[in-house]
N, C-alpha and C positions, 0 to 999 in steps of 0.2 A: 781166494786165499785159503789153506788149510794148513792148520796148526796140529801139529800132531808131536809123540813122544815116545820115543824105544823103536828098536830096531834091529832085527837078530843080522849080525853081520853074517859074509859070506867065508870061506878059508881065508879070504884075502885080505880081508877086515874091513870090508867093503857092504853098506845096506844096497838092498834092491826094492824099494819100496813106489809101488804106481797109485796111479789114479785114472778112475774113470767116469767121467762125466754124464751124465741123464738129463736132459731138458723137459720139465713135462708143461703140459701148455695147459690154457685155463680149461680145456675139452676133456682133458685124463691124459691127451695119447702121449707117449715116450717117446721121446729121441735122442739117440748118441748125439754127444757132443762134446766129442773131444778126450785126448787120452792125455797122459804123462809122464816126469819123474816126479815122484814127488822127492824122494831123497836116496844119491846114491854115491855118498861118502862114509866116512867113520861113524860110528855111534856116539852118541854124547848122550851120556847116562843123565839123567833127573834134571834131563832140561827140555822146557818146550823149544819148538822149530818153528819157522815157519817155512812154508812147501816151496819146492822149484816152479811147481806148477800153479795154472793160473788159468781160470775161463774169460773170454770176454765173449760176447753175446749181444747179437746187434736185433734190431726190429725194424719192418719198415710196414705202411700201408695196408698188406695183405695179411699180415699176422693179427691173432685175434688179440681184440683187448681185455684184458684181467689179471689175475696174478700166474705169474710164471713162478714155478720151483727147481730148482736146481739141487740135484742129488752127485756125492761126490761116495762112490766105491773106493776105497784104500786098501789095495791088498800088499802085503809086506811078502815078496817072491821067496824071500829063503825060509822063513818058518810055513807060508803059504797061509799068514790067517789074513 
């Protein structure tokens, strides 16, 4: 789940705002997991959201045990931050 605010519309008055997912495991190493929208409607000024997008994340036997992190990239396409 990502909560997020503001969003430079496009001519059309449309956001293009994604996400991307990072898995890192309890070793360091990185792994894609997973892309998105997170919002690509209107802007709604001075209010929070929450995201279209969404990870789930399964384990089974062979994955190590410890803490897993999860990192979520947010880049907003039409300003490009």
């Amino acid at each position: 789940m990502i909560v997020f605010r503001g969003c430079v519309p496009t001519p059309i008055g449309k956001c293009d705002v994604i996400v991307n997912f990072t898995l890192v495991s309890p070793d360091g190493k990185h792994a894609p997991a997973g892309s998105g929208p997170v919002w690509t409607d209107s802007p709604l000024q001075d209010k929070l959201l929450l995201s279209n997008a969404s990870l789930t994340v399964g384990f089974d036997k062979t994955d190590a045990v410890g803490a897993y992190r999860v990192f979520a990239t947010v880049t907003d396409r039409v300003s490009g931050k």
